[in-house]
N, C-alpha and C positions, 0 to 999 in steps of 0.2 A: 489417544491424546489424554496426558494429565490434566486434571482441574488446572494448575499453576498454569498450563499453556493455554487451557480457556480463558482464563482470566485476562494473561495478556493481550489475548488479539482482543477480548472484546473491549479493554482498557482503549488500545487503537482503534478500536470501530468506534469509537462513542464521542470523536469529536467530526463535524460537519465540513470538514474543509479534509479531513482525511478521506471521508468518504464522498466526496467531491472527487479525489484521488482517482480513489481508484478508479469510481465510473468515469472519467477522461481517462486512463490507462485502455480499460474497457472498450470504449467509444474506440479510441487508436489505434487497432491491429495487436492491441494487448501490448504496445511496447510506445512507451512517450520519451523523450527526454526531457529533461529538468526547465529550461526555460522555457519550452513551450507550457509544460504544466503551471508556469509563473505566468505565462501571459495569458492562459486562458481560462484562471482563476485570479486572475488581478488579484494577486498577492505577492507578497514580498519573496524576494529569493532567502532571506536568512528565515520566513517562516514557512515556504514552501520544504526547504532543507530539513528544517525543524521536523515537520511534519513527515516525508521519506524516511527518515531516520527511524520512529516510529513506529511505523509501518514496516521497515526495515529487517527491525526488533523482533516484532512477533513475526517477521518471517512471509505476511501476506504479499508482499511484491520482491523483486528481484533483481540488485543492479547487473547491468551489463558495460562494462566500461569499452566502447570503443573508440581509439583515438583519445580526443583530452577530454572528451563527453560521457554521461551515462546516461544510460539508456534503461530506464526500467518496465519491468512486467508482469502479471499476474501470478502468483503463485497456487495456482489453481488448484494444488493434491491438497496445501493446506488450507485450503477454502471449504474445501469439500468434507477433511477429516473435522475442522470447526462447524460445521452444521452435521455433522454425523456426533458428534459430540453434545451437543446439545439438545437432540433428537432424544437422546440417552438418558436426560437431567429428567 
């Protein structure tokens, strides 16, 4: 993993409501969909979205679209290569 890709996720890690994220991804069998993540962080869908996106970006979760829903999940190997990278620093 290049620096530029550490950067990004930890850009994504460093606001509280992402990593609210993911630990309710977590908590869920590793796979939430979108409105429950809005109800169970009492936040808004267009900031809930905002935040996915995000996260999206650097690649730490993963949508699943089934049906008109998605469904997202942990993206575990780049979890693991970001704290193997940082080990390194």
């Amino acid at each position: 993993m290049n620096l530029k890709q550490v950067e990004k996720i930890s850009k994504a890690l460093s606001d509280v409501n992402r990593l609210k994220i993911l630990q309710a991804i977590q908590c869920c069998d590793d796979k939430l969909e979108c409105s429950t993540i809005t109800a169970s962080l009492n936040l808004s869908q267009p900031s809930v979205s905002h935040h996915i996106k995000k996260l999206v970006d650097a690649e730490l979760i993963e949508p699943q679209k089934e049906g008109r829903f998605y469904f997202y999940s942990l993206n575990k190997s780049v979890m693991e290569n970001y704290l193997r990278a940082l080990k390194k620093l």
